[in-house]
Each structure stands twice: as C-alpha cells, then as structure tokens.
C-alpha positions as CSV (number, residue, x, y, z in Angstrom):
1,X,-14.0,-16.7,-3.9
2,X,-11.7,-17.4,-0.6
3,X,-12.1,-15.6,2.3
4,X,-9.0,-14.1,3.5
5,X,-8.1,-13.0,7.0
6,X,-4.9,-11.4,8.4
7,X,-3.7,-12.0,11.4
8,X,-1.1,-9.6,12.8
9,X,1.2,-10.3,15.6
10,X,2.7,-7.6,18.1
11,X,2.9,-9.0,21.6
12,X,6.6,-8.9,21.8
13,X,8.5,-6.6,23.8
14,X,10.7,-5.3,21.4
15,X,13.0,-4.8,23.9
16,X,16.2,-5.2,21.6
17,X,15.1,-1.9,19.5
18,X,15.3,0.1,22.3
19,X,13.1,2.9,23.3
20,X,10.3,3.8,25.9
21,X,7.6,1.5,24.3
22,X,7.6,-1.7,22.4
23,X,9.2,-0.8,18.8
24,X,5.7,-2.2,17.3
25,X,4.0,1.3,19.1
26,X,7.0,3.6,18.4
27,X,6.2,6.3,15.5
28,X,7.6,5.2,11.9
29,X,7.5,8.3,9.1
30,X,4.6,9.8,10.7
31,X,2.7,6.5,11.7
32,X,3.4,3.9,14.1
33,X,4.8,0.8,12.8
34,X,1.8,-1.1,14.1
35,X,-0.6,1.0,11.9
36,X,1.7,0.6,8.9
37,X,1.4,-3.0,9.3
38,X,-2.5,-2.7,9.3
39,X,-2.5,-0.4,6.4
40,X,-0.3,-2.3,4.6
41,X,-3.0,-5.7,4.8
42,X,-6.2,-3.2,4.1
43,X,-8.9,-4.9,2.5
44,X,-9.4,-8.0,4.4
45,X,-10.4,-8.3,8.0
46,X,-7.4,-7.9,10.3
47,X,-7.3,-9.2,13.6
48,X,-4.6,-8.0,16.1
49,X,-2.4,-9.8,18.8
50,X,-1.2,-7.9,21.6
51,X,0.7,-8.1,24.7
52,X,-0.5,-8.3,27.9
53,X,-1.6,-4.5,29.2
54,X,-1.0,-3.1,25.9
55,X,-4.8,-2.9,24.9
56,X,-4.6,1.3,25.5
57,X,-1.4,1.7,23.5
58,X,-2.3,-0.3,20.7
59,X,-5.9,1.6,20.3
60,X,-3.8,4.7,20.5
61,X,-1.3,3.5,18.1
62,X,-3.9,2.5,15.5
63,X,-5.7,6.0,16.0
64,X,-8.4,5.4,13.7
65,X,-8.1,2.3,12.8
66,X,-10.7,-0.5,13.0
67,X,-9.5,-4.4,13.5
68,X,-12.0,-6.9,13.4
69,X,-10.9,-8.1,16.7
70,X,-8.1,-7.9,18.9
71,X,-6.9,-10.5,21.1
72,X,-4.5,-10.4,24.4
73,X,-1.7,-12.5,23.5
74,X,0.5,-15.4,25.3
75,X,4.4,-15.7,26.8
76,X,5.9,-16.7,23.6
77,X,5.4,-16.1,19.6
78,X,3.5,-19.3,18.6
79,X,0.9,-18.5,21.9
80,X,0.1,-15.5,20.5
81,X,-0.3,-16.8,17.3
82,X,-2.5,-19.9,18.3
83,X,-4.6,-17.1,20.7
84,X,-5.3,-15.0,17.8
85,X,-6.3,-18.0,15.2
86,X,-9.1,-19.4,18.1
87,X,-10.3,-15.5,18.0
88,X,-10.6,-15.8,14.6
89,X,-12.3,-19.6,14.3
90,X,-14.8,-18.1,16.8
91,X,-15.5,-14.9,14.7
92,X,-16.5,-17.6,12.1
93,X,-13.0,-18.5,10.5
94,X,-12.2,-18.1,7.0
95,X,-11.1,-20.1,4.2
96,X,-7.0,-17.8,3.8
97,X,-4.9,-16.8,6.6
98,X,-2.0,-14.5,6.3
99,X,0.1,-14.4,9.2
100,X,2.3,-11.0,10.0
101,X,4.9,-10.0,12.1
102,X,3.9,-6.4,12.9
103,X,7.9,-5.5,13.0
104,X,7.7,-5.6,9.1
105,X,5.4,-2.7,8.2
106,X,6.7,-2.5,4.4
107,X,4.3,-5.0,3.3
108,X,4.0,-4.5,-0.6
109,X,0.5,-5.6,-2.0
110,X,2.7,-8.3,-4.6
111,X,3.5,-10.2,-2.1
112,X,-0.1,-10.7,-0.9
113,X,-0.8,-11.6,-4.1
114,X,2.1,-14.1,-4.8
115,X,1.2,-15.7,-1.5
116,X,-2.3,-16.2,-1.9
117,X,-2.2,-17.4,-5.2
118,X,0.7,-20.2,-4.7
119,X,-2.2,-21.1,-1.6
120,X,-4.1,-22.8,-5.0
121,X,-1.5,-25.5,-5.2
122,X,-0.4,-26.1,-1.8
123,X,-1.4,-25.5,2.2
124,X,0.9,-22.5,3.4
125,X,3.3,-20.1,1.2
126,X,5.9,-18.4,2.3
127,X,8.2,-15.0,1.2
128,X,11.7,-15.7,0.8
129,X,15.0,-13.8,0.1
130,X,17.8,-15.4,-1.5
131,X,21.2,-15.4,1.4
132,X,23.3,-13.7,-0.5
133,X,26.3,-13.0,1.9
134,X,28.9,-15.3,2.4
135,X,27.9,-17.9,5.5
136,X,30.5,-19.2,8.0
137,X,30.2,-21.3,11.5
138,X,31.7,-19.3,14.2
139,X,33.5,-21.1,17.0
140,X,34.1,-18.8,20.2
141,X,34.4,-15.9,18.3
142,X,36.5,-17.3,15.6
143,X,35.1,-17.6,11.8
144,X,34.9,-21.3,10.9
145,X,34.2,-23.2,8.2
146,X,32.2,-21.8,5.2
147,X,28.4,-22.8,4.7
148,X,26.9,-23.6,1.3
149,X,24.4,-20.9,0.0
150,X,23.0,-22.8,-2.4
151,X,19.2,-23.6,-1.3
152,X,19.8,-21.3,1.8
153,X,17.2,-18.6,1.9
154,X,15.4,-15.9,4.3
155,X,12.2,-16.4,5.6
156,X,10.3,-13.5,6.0
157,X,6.4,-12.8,6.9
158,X,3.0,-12.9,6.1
159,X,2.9,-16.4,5.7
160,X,0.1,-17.8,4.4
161,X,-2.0,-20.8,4.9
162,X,-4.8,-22.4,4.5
163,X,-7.1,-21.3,7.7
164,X,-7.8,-25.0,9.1
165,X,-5.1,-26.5,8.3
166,X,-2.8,-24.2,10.0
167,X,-5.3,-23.8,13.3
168,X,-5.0,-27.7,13.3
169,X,-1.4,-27.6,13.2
170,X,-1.3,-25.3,16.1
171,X,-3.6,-27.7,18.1
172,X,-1.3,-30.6,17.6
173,X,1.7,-28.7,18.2
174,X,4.1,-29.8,21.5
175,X,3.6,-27.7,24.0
176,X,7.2,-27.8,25.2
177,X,9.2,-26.9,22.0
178,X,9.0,-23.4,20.7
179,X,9.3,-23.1,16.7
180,X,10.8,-20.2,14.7
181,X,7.7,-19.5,12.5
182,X,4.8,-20.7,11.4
183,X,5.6,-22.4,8.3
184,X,7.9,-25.0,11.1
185,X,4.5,-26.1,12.5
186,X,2.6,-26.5,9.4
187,X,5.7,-28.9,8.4
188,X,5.5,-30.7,11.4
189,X,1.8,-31.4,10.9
190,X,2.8,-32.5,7.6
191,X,1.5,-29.8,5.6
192,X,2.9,-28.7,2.4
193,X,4.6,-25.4,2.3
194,X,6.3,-23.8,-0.9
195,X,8.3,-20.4,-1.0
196,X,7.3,-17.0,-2.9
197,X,9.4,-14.6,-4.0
198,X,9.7,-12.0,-0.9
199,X,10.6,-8.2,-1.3
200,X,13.7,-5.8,0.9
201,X,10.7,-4.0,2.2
202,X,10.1,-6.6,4.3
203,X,13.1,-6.3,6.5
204,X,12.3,-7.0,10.2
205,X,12.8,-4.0,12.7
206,X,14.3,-5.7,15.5
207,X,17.3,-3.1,16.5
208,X,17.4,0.8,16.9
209,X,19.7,1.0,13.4
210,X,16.6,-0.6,11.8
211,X,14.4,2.2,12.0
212,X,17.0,4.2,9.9
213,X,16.1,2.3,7.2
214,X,12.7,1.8,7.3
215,X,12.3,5.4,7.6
216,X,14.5,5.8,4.6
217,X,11.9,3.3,2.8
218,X,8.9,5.0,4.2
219,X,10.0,8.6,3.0
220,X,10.7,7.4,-0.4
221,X,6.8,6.5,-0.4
222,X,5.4,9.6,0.4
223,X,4.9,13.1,-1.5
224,X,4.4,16.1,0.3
225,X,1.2,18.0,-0.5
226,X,-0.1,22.0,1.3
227,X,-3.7,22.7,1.6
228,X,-4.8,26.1,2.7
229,X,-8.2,27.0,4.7
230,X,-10.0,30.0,5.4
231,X,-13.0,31.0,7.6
232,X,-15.1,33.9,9.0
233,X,-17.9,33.8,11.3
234,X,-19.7,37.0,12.9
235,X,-20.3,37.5,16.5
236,X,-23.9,36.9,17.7
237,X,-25.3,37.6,21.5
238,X,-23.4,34.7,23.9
239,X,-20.8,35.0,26.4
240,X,-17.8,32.8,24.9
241,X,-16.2,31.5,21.5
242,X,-14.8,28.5,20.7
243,X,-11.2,28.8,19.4
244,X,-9.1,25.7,18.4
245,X,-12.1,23.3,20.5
246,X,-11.2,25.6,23.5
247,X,-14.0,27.6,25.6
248,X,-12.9,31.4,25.6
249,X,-15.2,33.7,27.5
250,X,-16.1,37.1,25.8
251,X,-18.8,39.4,25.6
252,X,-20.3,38.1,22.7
253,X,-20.2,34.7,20.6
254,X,-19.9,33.1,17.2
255,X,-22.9,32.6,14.7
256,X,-22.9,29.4,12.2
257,X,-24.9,26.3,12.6
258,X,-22.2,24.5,14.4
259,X,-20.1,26.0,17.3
260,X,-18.8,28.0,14.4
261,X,-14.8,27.6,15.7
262,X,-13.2,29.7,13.2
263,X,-10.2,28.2,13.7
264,X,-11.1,24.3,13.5
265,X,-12.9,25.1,10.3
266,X,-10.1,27.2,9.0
267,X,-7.6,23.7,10.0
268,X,-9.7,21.1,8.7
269,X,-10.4,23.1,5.0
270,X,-6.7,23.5,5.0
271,X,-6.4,19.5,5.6
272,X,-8.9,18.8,3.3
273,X,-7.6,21.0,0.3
274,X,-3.9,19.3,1.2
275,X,-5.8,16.0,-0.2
276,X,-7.8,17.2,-2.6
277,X,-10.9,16.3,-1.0
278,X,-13.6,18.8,-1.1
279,X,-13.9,21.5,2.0
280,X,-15.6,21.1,5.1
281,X,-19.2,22.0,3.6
282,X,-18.6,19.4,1.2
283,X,-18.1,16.6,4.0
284,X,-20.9,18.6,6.9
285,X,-23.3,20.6,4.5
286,X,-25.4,23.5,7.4
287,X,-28.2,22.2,5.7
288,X,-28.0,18.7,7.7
289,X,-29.9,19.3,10.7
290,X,-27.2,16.8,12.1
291,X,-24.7,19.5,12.9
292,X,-26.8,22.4,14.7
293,X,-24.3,23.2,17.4
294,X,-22.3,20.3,16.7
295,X,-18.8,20.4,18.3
296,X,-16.3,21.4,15.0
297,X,-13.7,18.8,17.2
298,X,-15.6,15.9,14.6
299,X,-15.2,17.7,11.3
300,X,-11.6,18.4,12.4
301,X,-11.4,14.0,13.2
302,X,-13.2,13.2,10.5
303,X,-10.3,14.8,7.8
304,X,-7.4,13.5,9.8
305,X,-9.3,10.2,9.4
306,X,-9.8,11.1,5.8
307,X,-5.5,11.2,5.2
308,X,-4.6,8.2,7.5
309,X,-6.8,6.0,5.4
310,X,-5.0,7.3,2.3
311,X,-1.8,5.8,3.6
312,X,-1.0,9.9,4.6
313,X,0.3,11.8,7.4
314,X,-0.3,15.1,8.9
315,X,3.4,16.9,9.0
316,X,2.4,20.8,10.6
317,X,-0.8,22.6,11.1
318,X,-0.6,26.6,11.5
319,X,-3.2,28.4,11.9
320,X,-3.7,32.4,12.1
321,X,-6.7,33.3,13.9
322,X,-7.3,37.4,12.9
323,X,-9.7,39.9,15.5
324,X,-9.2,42.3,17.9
325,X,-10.5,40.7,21.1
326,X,-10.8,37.9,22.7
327,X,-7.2,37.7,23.4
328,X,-5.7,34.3,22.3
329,X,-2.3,34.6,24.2
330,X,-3.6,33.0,27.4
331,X,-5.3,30.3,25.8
332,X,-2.5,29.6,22.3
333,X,-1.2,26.8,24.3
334,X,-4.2,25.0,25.3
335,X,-5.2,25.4,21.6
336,X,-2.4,23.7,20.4
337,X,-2.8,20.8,23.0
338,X,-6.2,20.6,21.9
339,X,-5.7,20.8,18.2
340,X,-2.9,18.3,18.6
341,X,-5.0,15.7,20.3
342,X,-8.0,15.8,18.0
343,X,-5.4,15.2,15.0
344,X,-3.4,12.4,17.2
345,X,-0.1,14.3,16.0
346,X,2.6,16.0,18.6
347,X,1.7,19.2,20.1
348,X,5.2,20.9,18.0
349,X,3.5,20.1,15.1
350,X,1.0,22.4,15.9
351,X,1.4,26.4,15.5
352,X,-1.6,29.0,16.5
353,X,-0.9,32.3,16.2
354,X,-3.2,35.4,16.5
355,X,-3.0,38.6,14.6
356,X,-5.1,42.0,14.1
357,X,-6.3,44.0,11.0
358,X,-5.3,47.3,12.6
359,X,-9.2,48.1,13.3
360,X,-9.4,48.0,9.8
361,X,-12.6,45.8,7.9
362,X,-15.0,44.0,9.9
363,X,-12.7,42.3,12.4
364,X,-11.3,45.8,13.0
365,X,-14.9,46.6,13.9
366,X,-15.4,43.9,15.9
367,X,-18.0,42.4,14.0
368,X,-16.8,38.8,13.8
369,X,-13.5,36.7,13.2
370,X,-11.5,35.2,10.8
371,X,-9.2,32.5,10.2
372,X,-6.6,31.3,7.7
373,X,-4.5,28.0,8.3
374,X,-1.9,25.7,6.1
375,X,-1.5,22.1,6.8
376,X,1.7,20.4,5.4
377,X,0.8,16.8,4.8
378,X,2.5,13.5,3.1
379,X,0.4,10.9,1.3
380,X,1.6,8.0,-0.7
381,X,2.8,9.0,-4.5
382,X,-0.1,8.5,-7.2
C-alpha cells in the first residue's frame, strides 16, 4: 500500500482578507481555518508550512492538534512549498503527496480519494471546476472580446503527486520565475498531470466576503448537541478549594482523589455527555493511582480534546457552582479566564455563576459543595 503524506501550506500573509492575523489563524465556525484544513486531511501524516514568526500562532491555532512536522516557510508560495517537501524527504519521504492550500478548509474526503486513485495512472492529479461564467479580455476597464470556455477550467488544491517526482521537479525548477501551482512545475519537469473532478467546498478564502460563505458551509456541517454535568464533593480539613482551576482560600477544603474542583468536574461531565462519551470517571477512574491530587485542569483538556478530534466545537459552558461560603463573586471572573483558557474558547463563552440552597441540605450546612453545568456544543452530523 502507498504511503501518503499531506503537506499543507499557510505562510502567506493573507493580507487581502483583512483582519488582525493572517486569514489561515482567524476563527472559521468555531475553529480556525488552519485546523479545519488539518482535520479535513486526518489520517495521514500532515506536515505544516508556516510563515516566518508564526510558529506561536499556528500552535495556538491548531490547539490540540499534532503535525508530524512543521517547517518555517520561504518569500514566495513555491519556497514554502519546496521547504516543506525537503522536511518531509528528511522525515523519510513517502511514496503520495497531497499538497494544500490551508485557505481551502472545506476539503471533502472524495476528493482525496479521486486524487489518489487517478495517482495509479499518472504522476500528479489535480481538482478541477468547470468555468462556467461567461469569459471576456478587459482592456483599461472596458470588456473585450469573449473567451472560449470550452476546455477552460478552475484549479483548485490538494494536488497530488507522486512524492519524488514532484520534490525533483522542485529541485530543477528556475529560481527566477514564480509558477501559479504546483501542477505548473510538475509540467515543466515533464511530468504527467491529469484533472479530477473538484467540489464548491473547496472555494479559496482570499477576501473578507469569503468567510461569509465558508461559514455558511461550515454551519450546514454541524449539529448542535447539550450535555449536562453534576458534581458534589464534601469539605475536609485544608485552607482553600479549587473552583473553576482557581485557588480560593477558606477555612476548610475539598475531599476527592483529585483536587476535587466541583466545578471543572461538573464542566467537563457536561462536555462529555454533550458527545455522548462516557463521564469523567469513565475517562479518570479514582481507582488509578494516576490522579491522587491531580490538577482537574487535564480532565477538563482532555474532553475539549475529545470534541475537536470529532470535527466539534465547544459553543457555551455555564456552570452553577451551589454553597454558602467561599464566596465566588471576587474570584467569577478569573474562573471564567481560567475555564476559557483550558477549553481554548473566548472568555464570553464562558458563564460561572454561584447560587445558595437557602441553608437548606448539606450545602446549607456547610458540609460540602455542589455543581451543575451545561455545555452547548456542535459536532459534525452522523
């Protein structure tokens, strides 16, 4: 069987789609657009170009996300393309490479296939799009003469190759011309390249209107699922709790074989429910001597992990944390900081609230605490 590699490319500026970070880092439905282009080529190594300096936002942008490599990029397209194939010869090459423009994140698995499988009869494949609008010349502004569509088509990306032929290509390619894709070296180097049907989700974001539309696309994707959570801990000698992965002093602290954070628990049962997944002793059973006093931060990582890898987003968290003391005004808005870095979401899609039971049942008594939480997420339809 081939060994197949994708190589994604986002070391452009982006500059033309506007906004305070190149469009390839900029959030998409929930995701960046970088991390939809990684999902969307799951399953076989993927190694990442990037621009110069952008090493932190692209680790941020994939969240938790794992490339097999990534690789700082060069001035134009076809550097940063040649950079990331020598990355990839020295990580021991493969036998398939699918090159992608991380601007078109709507990469649907048929086209993957169509590519690699025309790869049996010929050295690179390309996705095309028939031009379907009428063509003219324009001449200072005025509309010339009209062009033929027939045997006009769009080019679109991954493009796919065989892996040395295309790195060999790039070695022989002159260094002073600049071509418009890959499938324009692999021709020049003689190479035989034939055309797959492509697909409208692979429209390029290259202006601000764009994202409209690929968020239209994205949305129609996605189902919206509500998981609930609940948790209860009782108060054991100490002098603080931890609420929401924040330290709040009080005369007394929470018993449970982690650091028994009510409301973390509460948040990542009501995440894990939202997916169907189990709950939180399910994934970090008390009996694993693992977590004794482990920080509930991981448990609360691991299930936002657990929906990104689905191809899901986490929409709004709220979580309800019920006693009579500590007080969690003062400290609500570093618990939503906190709660919103751990998930890698926006602190206003956080809300933590506090309530009491009147002094009635055992957090009226001040015997312990309780939490309750609902998480709103979207995950791709079954």
């Amino acid at each position: 069987m081939s060994t197949v590699v994708a190589l994604i490319v986002a070391g452009g500026s982006g500059s033309r789609a506007g906004g305070d970070v190149p469009k390839q880092y900029r959030d998409l439905g929930g995701a960046t657009v970088i991390a939809r282009a990684f999902d969307a080529c799951e399953g076989v190594p993927i190694h990442i170009v990037h621009g110069e300096g952008h090493g932190a936002m692209l680790a941020a942008a994939l969240a938790c996300r794992q490339p097999a490599s990534t690789t700082t990029g060069g001035a134009t397209r076809r550097a940063s393309v040649r950079a990331g194939l020598e990355a990839i010869a020295a990580a021991g090459g493969a036998d398939l490479v699918l090159i992608h423009d991380a601007a078109r994140p709507g990469l649907p698995p048929a086209v993957i296939g169509r590519l690699t499988a025309a790869l049996a009869e010929a050295d690179g494949a390309v996705p095309v799009l028939p031009a379907v609008d009428t063509l003219v010349r324009l001449h200072g502004g005025h509309v010339g003469a009209t062009v033929p569509r027939d045997g006009l088509a769009r080019v679109q990306t991954p493009q796919a190759f065989r892996f040395a032929a295309i790195l060999d290509a790039h070695r022989r390619w002159a260094e002073e011309e600049e071509p418009t894709d890959d499938a324009q070296v692999a021709r020049a180097a003689g190479l035989v390249v034939v055309a797959v049907e492509g697909d409208a989700a692979l429209e390029k974001i290259t202006h601000e209107a764009d994202f409209a539309a690929a968020e239209a696309r994205v949305a129609a994707t996605l189902v919206s699922r509500t998981g609930m959570g609940f948790d209860v801990h009782a108060f054991a000698e100490g002098d603080h709790v931890m609420l929401c992965g924040v330290r709040v002093p009080h005369t007394a602290a929470l018993a449970g074989h982690s650091d028994a954070d009510v409301g973390l628990h509460a948040i990542t049962d009501a995440l894990l429910g939202a997916v169907g997944d189990g709950d939180i002793g399910h994934h970090f059973p008390p009996s694993d001597p693992r977590w004794k006093g482990a920080a509930s931060g991981q448990f609360l990582e691991h299930a936002a992990d657990l929906i990104r890898t689905r191809g899901g987003e986490i929409d709004h968290v709220d979580c309800t944390i019920i006693c009579e003391a500590p007080k969690v005004g003062p400290h609500r808005e570093t618990m939503r900081a906190e709660v919103a870095r751990l998930l890698r979401v926006p602190v206003a899609r956080i809300s933590i609230k506090a309530t009491t039971t009147e002094r009635l049942g055992f957090t009226g008594r001040g015997e312990g605490m309780a939490a309750q939480a609902v998480a709103t997420v979207r995950i791709p339809c079954a």
